[in-house]
N, C-alpha and C positions, 0 to 999 in steps of 0.2 A: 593414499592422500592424507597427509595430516590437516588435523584442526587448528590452523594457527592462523592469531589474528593478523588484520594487514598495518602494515610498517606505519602507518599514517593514523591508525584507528580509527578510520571514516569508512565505516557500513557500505556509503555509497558508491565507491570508488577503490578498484581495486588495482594497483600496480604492476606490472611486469614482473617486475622482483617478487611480489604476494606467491605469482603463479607461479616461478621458477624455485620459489621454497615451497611448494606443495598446497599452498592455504587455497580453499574453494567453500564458496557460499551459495544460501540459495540463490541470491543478487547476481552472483555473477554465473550461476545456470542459468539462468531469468534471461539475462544477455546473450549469452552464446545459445539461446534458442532461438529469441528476436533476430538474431544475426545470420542465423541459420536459415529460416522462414525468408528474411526481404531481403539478402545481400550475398547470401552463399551460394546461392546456383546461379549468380548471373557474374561472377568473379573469378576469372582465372589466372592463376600465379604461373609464370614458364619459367622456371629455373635459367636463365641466362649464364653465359660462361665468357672467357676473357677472347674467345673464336667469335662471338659474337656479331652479325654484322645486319648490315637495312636489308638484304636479300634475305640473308636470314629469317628476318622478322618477317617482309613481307609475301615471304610463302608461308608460312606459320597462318599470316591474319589469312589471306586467299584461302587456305584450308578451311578455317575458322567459319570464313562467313559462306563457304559450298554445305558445309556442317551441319550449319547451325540457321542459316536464311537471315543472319541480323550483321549489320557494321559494328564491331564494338569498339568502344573506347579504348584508345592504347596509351597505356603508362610508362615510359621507359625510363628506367634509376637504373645507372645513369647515362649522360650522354658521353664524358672522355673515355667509359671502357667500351664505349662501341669500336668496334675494327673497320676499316676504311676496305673497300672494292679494289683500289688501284693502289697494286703496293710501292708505284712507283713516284708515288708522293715520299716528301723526303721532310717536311717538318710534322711535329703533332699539328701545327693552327691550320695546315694545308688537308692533314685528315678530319680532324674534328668540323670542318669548313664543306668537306665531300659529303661525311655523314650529312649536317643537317640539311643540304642540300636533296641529297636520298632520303629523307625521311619527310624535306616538304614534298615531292615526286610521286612518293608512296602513298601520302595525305589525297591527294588532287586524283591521282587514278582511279584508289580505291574509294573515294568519299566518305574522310572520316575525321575524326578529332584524335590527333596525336599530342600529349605532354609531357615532354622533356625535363625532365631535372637533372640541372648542369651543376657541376661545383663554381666556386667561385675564386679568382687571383688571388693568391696569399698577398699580395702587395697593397688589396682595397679591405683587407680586415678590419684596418682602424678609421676605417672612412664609410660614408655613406654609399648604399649601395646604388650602383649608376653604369651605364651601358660599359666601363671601361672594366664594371669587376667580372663581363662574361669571362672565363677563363680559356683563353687560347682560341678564343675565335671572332671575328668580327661578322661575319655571316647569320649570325644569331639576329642581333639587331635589324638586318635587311630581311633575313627570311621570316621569319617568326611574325602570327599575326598578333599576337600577346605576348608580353614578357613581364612577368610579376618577380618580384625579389625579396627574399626576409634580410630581416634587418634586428639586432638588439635597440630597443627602445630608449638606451643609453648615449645611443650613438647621435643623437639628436642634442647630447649638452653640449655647454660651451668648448671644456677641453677638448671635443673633436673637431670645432670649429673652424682651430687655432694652428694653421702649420708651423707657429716657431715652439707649439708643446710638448714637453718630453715625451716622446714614444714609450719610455719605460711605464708612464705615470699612464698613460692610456692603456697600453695593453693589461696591465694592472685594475685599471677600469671596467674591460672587458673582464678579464678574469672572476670579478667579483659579482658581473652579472652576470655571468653563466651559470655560477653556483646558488642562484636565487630559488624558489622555486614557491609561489609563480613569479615566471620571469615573462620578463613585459620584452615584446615581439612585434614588430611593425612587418606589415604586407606592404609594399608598395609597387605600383602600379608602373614601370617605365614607358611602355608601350601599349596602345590599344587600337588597332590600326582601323577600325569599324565603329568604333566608340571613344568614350571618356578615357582620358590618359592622366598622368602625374595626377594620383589621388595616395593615399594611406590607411591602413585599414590595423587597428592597433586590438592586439590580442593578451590576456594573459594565457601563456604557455605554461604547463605543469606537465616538467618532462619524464617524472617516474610513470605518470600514466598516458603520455603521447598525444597532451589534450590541447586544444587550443579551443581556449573559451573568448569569440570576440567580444570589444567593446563597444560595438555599435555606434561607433563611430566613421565618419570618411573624413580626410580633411586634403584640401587640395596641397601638393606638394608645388612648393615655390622653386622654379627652374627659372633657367634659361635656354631650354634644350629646345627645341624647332620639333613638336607634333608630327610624327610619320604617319 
């Protein structure tokens, strides 16, 4: 392991890149022991593959909780490369639609908290995120007790406001806030089927180190969409 500073020269905070160039401190042993102690033995990563499927997973968790005597939290990244049961569905939005269907199923049997992380339509990039950027499915919206959505912070000016604005001159916009760092990152809230919905929740993101520092802020998001 070499002794080399981090890319940022801030003591406090080490990058991804620090660690894939060899750089190690006492700060970040300091870390990966705390990490070790409260969050290493109750976290398990399952290599998933592109065979993937909700039966899959829920013999996996059935195992898990004979095991182990606890319901754990399941994380799945992500929802398009899960594979579909019935291969005699014949679009992706009719697979992706079976999936989440089997994975509310699985939720309810097993009693658990399942979270989804879906991509989003290339077609709502330049636009605010909203029930139409699920990508390839509309069963998301119906099934799902929660649906939170990231957003760039940019996306909020006027030129996206404006359907007669050049799309060059936006995507360009994008471009220039993707390269920020910290880049200002909106949560918002579409759905809360138990609770408070259309709220925002505004972060700075610094994506060398995977950090979202909020703002502490909520501010109610102004719709017209009809509360589910």
């Amino acid at each position: 392991v070499r002794d080399l500073p981090p890319l940022d020269h801030t003591p406090s905070r080490v990058t991804s890149l620090d660690i894939r160039r060899g750089f190690w401190s006492d700060s970040l042993q300091t870390s990966l022991n705390d990490y070790a102690q409260k969050v290493g033995d109750r976290l398990s990563i399952i290599e998933g593959n592109f065979n993937c499927t909700v039966e899959y997973i829920e013999n996996y968790v059935n195992t898990y909780v004979l095991r182990n005597g606890t319901r754990p939290v399941v994380i799945i990244d992500y929802l398009q490369i899960l594979n579909m049961e019935n291969e005699g569905r014949t679009t992706k939005k009719d697979a992706v639609d079976e999936v989440i269907v089997g994975l509310k199923r699985m939720s309810r049997r097993l009693g658990l908290t399942v979270i989804v992380i879906s991509s989003i339509n290339r077609a709502n990039y330049l636009t605010a995120v909203s029930f139409e950027s699920l990508k390839e499915s509309g069963s998301i919206e119906f099934t799902a007790d929660v649906i939170y959505g990231l957003q760039l912070g940019i996306i909020n000016d006027d030129i996206f406001l404006k359907d007669t604005q050049n799309p060059s001159e936006k995507r360009e916009k994008i471009r220039q806030a993707k390269m920020e760092s910290p880049r200002s990152i909106q949560l918002v809230c579409l759905k809360n089927r138990y609770g408070v919905s259309s709220f925002t929740c505004d972060f700075d993101y610094i994506p060398e180190s995977d950090l979202f520092l909020p703002k502490k802020n909520i501010e109610e998001v102004p719709t017209k969409r009809k509360k589910i």
